[in-house]
Residue, then its C-alpha position, 0 to 999 in steps of 0.5 A: x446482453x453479456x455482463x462483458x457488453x454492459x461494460x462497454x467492451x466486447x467479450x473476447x475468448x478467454x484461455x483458462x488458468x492452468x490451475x483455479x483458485x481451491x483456496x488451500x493454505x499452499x496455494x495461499x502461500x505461492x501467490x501471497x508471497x510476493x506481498x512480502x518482499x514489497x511490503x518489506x521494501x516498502x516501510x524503508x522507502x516510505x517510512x525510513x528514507x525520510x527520516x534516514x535522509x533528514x537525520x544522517x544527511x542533514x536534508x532539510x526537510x522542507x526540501x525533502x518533503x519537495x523532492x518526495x513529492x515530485x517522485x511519488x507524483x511521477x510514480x503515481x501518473x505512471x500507474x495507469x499506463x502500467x496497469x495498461x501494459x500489465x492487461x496487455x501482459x496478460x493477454x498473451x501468456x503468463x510466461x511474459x507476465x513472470x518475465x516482467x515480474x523478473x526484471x522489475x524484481x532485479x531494478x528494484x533491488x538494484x535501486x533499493x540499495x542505491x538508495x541507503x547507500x549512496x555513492x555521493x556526498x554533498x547535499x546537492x549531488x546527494x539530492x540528484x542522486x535520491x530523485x533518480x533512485x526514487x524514480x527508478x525504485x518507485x517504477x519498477x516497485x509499481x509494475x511488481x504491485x500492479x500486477x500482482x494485484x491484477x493476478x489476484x483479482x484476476x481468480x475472480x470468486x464472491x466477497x468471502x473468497x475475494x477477501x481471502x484472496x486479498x488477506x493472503x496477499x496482504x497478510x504476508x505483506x505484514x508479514x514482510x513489514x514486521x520483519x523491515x520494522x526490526x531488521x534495521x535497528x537489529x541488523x543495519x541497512x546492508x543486511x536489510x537490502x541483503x534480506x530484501x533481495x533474496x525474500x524477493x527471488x525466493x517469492x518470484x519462484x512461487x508466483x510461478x506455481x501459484x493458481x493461474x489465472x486465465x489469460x485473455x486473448x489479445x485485444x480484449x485490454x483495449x480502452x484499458x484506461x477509460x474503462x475504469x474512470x467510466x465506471x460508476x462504481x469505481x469513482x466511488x469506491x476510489x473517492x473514499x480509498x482516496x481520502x481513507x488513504x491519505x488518512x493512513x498516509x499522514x502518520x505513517x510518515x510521521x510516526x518516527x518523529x512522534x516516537x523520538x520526539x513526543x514520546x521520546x522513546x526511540x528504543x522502543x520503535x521496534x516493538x511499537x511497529x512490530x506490534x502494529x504489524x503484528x496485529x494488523x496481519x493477525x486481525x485479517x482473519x477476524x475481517x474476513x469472518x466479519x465480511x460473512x456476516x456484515x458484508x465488505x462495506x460494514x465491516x470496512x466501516x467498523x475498521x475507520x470507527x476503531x481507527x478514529x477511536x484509536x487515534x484520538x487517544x492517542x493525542x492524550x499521550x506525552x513523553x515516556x508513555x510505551x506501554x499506552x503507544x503500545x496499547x495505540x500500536x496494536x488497535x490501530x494496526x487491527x484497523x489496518x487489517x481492515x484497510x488492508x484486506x477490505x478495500x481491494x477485495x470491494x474493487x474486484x467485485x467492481x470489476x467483475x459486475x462492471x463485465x471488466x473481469x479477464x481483461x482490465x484488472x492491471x487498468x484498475x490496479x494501475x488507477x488504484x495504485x495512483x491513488x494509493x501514491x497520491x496519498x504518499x505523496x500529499x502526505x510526506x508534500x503536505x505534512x512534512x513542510x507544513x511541520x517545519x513552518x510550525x517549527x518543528x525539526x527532527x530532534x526538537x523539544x519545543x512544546x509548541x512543535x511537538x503540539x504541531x507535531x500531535x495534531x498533524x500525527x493524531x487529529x488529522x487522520x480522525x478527520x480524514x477517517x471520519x470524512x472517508x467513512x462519511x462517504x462510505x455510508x453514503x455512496x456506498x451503504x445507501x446505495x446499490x454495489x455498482 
């Protein structure tokens, strides 16, 4: 019986790639590309837009906490039926997959740029404006993820390779998050949409001599959204992505509150994201030589031991306190590296033993990448209106909020990592891969 029939779906002809994987630097650099332009976008809209729209606009932030929820659960529903259409994409050739890609890539910039730069003015006309932009940005940034993730886990190779593949990818997405963390403040708003929009043509052009996949022939992405959820293995695997996920989530959204309010530091932003991302991306080497020698899960295991340990030191920290949040800022973006690099490359080997490989990669990545947005979303939906009832608001100095504000930034995360890698040992080391 073929791998393709213990999936559940039959084998269909399979057209091969133009060039395969040789795992070279250049042909690293042509497909991992377009991680940076989405990485760089990606830490303004997350990051930035809250704090941007709390401190600039006066939205209070019990409101935006709402309206970032509602957008980011819409982005979120609409990724597995965008993982559905990127399979059906591939089936027919890689010149429709770049089309796609193409015009994804104009409405992002378009829709990025609305955003910091809204036309409107008044509270209500500016929060109309922001949840139709969000929207918008949010699709067209899914459809570029899917399927760029797709195309990757689409090369296929064992763990070594898969993690390269993946470290490529995601290591220029550093890459890109340590240039939005200081073109902002260096720069200004209009320079990073500029930035944004040509890193973003520039990679579009080198995906399309990037190592091809094979392209499957049509009506082998059928039952593309069951075929994931009904695969053991991956229930599994998205459970603990999911709750490592919103551990990550939560201080991402709240680490410009702790810088200026906690540590009161707000000079020094650039160099703790820049050393944070600057690690992270740094370590992906170290990770994937891990990953020879212990394996994916084990070394994934050993990146949510250091963030725990990070993330409880950190709560020691108070006001004035760089070099030590510094210090925080490079551990835990080597814990990044981890969470970055390891993940998507044990969901490839999923795919491929579930006999999923050439036809479901965008179904995965879409049903990935709705985890990925859940966890967004519950953190700016739970962590930012949960602050506000604690009284805290941007700017305040009241020690009972900024305790508020350190528990939910440091302890959090701890707990969500410890349960995460409580599931990991036991549904996934004590077990066999799926």
């Amino acid at each position: 019986m073929t791998a393709a029939r213990r999936g559940g779906v039959s084998a269909a002809p399979v057209r091969p790639p133009a060039a395969a994987w040789q795992g070279g630097w250049l042909q690293g650099l042509r497909y991992g590309a377009l991680g940076l332009p989405l990485a760089f976008v990606a830490l303004p809209l997350y990051v930035v837009l809250p704090n941007h729209y709390a401190s600039t606009f006066g939205i209070p932030l019990a409101t935006l906490g709402a309206l970032l929820l509602g957008a980011r659960l819409l982005d979120a529903v609409a990724d597995p039926w965008i993982g559905r259409l990127v399979d059906r994409w591939f089936t027919q050739s890689l010149a429709r997959v770049l089309a796609a890609a193409a015009l994804a890539a104009v409405v992002l910039a378009l829709g990025f740029h609305g955003l910091f730069f809204p036309p409107v003015q008044g509270a209500g006309a500016l929060l109309v404006w922001c949840a139709a932009l969000l929207a918008v940005t949010y699709l067209s940034y899914s459809v570029l993820s899917v399927l760029h993730q797709a195309w990757g886990a689409r090369l296929g190779g064992d763990e070594v390779q898969r993690a390269r593949i993946v470290s490529w990818r995601e290591g220029q997405s550093l890459l890109g998050v340590l240039v939005a963390s200081v073109l902002p403040t260096v720069a200004g708003l209009s320079v990073v949409s500029a930035v944004f929009a040509l890193t973003l043509g520039a990679a579009w052009l080198l995906l399309r001599r990037a190592p091809a996949p094979a392209i499957a022939a049509a009506g082998s992405a059928e039952r593309s959204q069951a075929g994931p959820l009904a695969t053991p293995g991956f229930r599994r695997l998205l459970l603990i992505y999911l709750v490592n996920g919103v551990a990550s989530a939560v201080p991402a959204t709240l680490v410009l509150f702790f810088v200026r309010d906690k540590l009161q530091a707000q000079a020094f932003e650039p160099l703790f994201l820049a050393s944070y991302f600057a690690a992270g991306a740094l370590s992906m080497p170290l990770w994937t030589r891990a990953v020879v020698r212990f394996g994916l899960a084990r070394s994934w295991l050993v990146g949510m031991a250091l963030a725990v340990a990070t993330f409880a030191w950190a709560t020691l920290l108070g006001a004035g306190d760089v070099a030590a949040y510094t210090a925080v800022c490079v551990a835990s973006g080597v814990a990044l590296g981890a969470d970055l690099t390891l993940p998507g490359a044990m969901l490839a080997g999923v795919i491929q033993r579930a006999g999923h490989a050439q036809r479901l990669e965008g179904a995965y990545f879409g049903w990935w990448n709705f985890a990925t947005k859940l966890n967004l979303a519950l953190a700016a939906g739970i962590a930012l209106p949960l602050l506000g009832a604690f009284g805290y608001a941007p700017g305040s100095r009241d020690g009972a909020a900024l305790q508020a504000l350190t528990l939910a930034y440091c302890l959090l995360p701890c707990v969500l990592k410890l349960a995460a890698a409580g599931l990991l040992w036991t549904t996934w080391l004590h077990k066999d891969p799926p």
